[in-house]
C-alpha positions in Angstrom: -4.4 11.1 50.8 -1.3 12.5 48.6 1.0 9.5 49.5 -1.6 7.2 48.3 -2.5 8.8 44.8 1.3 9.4 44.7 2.0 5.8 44.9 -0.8 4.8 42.3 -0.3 7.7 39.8 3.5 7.2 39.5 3.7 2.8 39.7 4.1 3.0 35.7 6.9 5.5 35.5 8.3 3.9 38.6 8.4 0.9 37.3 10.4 2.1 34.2 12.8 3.9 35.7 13.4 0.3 38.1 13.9 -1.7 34.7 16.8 0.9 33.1 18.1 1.5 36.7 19.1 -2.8 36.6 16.8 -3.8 39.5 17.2 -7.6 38.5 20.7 -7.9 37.7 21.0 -5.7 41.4 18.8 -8.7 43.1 20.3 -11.5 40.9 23.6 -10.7 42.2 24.7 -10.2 38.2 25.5 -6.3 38.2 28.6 -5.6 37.4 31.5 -2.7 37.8 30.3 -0.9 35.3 26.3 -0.9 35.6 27.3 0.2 39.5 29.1 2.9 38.2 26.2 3.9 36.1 24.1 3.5 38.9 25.9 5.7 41.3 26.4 8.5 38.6 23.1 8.5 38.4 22.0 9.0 41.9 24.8 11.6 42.3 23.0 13.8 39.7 19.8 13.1 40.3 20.2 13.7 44.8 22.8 16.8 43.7 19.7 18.4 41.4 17.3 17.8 44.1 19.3 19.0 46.9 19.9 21.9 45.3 16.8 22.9 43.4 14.0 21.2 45.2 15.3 21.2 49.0 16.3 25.4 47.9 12.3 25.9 47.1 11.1 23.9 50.2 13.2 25.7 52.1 12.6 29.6 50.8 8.9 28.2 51.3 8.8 27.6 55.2 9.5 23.4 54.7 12.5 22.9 56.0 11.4 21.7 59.3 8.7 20.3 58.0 10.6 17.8 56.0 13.9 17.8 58.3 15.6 18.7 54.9 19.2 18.5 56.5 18.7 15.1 57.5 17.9 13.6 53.9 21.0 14.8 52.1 22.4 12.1 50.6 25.4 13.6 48.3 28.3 13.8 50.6 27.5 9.7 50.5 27.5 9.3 47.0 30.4 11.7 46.8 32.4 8.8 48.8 30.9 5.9 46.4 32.3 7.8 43.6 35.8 7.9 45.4 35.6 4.4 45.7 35.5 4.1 41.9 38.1 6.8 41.4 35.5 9.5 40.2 36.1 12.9 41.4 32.3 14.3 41.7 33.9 17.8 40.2 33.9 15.9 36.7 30.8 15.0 36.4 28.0 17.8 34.6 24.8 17.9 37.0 22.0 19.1 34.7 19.9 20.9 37.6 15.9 19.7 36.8 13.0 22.4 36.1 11.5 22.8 39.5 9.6 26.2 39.5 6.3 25.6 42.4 6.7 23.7 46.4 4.0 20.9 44.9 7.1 19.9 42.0 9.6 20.1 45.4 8.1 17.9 47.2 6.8 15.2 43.9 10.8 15.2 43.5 11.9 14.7 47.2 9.5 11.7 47.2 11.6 10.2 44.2 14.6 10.7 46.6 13.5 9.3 49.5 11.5 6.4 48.2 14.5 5.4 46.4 16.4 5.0 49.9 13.3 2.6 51.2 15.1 -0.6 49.9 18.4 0.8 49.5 19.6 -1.4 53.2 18.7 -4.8 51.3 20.3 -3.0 48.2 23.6 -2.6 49.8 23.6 -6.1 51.7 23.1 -7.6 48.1 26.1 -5.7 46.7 28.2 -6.4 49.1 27.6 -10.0 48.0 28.8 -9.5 44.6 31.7 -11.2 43.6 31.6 -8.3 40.6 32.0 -5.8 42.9 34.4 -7.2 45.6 37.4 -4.7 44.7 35.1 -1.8 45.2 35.5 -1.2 48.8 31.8 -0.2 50.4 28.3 1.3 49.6 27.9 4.4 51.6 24.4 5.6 48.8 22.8 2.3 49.3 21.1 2.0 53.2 22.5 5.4 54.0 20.0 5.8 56.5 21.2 2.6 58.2 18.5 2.1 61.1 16.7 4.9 60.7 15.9 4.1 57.1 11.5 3.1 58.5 11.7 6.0 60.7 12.8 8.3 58.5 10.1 7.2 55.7 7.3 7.3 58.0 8.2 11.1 59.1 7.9 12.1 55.1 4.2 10.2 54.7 3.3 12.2 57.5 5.4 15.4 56.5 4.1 14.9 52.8 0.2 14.5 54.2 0.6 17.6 55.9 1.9 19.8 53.4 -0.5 18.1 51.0 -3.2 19.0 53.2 -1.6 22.9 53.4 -1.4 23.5 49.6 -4.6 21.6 48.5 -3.2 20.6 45.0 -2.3 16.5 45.3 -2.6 17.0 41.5 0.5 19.1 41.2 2.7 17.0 43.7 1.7 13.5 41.7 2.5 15.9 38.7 6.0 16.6 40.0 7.0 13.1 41.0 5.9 12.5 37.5 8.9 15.1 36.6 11.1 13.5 39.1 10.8 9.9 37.5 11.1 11.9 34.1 14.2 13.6 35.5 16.3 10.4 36.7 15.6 8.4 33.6 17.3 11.4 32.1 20.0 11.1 34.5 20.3 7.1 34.0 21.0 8.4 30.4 23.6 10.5 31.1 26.2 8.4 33.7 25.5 5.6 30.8 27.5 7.9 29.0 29.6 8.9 31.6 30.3 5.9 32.6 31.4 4.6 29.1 34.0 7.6 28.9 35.6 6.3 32.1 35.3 2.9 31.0 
């Protein structure tokens, strides 16, 4: 099963990309204005190069329906967030990833959406915050709202399907690989984004 090597070929590199992307100071209730901002220039490049590169190949490659691609975009979200902070999206330099094959797509979308999975318990923290009182809301984090299960269970079973159409689980646990690679990368740059708007 793809979802299954997926998870156990990638717990390593998920893992690092959870320590730099301040999991524990996020559950601790100890993040503050500026790690958030980090945090949601981050996503905006990282969903933005997805959206654009990955969801473009899944979709010139018959996928769209397969992965209801319209209903996982996530940028118009983070767009808002960044609003909220008083970032206009137009400054910020989205270094699109190297995507080239469908397996790389989809090892990337899985980055995306498994990202989302805790992102309702994620927002209920923030909003907890005292840090992050002024900021207004968390439209990234639980974007999905309700339909956050539903919408994960639809990509195991969209992922096991087009795993089982292409035959090479090797290249999409290769791509998620990427992926990981791709948002520490992007961690990296809204650090230094962020300390510019600091």
């Amino acid at each position: 099963m793809v979802m299954q090597l997926l998870k156990e070929n990638t717990r390593a590199a998920h893992e690092a990309v959870e320590a730099k992307a301040y999991s524990t100071n996020i559950m601790d209730g100890s993040l503050n204005k500026t790690q958030y901002t980090e945090l949601v220039v981050a996503n905006f490049i990282f969903n933005s190069g997805v959206e654009t590169t990955a969801y473009y190949i899944l979709r010139q490659n018959g996928f769209e329906g397969v992965f209801n691609l319209t209903d996982r975009i996530k940028t118009p979200a983070l767009i808002d967030d960044l609003k909220l902070l008083g970032i206009d999206a137009t400054t910020i330099d989205v270094k699109q990833p190297e995507i080239t094959t469908v397996e790389e797509a989809i090892g990337f979308v899985y980055v995306a959406e498994g990202s989302t999975l805790g992102g309702a318990v994620i927002a209920r923290t923030l909003a907890k915050n005292e840090n992050l009182k002024t900021i207004g809301g968390f439209n990234f984090y639980g974007c999905y709202g309700e339909l956050t299960g539903e919408r994960w269970k639809n990509f195991i079973i969209a992922t096991e399907q087009a795993g089982g159409r292409l035959n090479n689980s090797d290249a999409i646990v290769a791509g998620a690989q990427k992926g990981f690679e791709y948002f520490g990368e992007c961690l990296a740059t809204a650090k230094a984004f962020a300390k510019t708007e600091a």
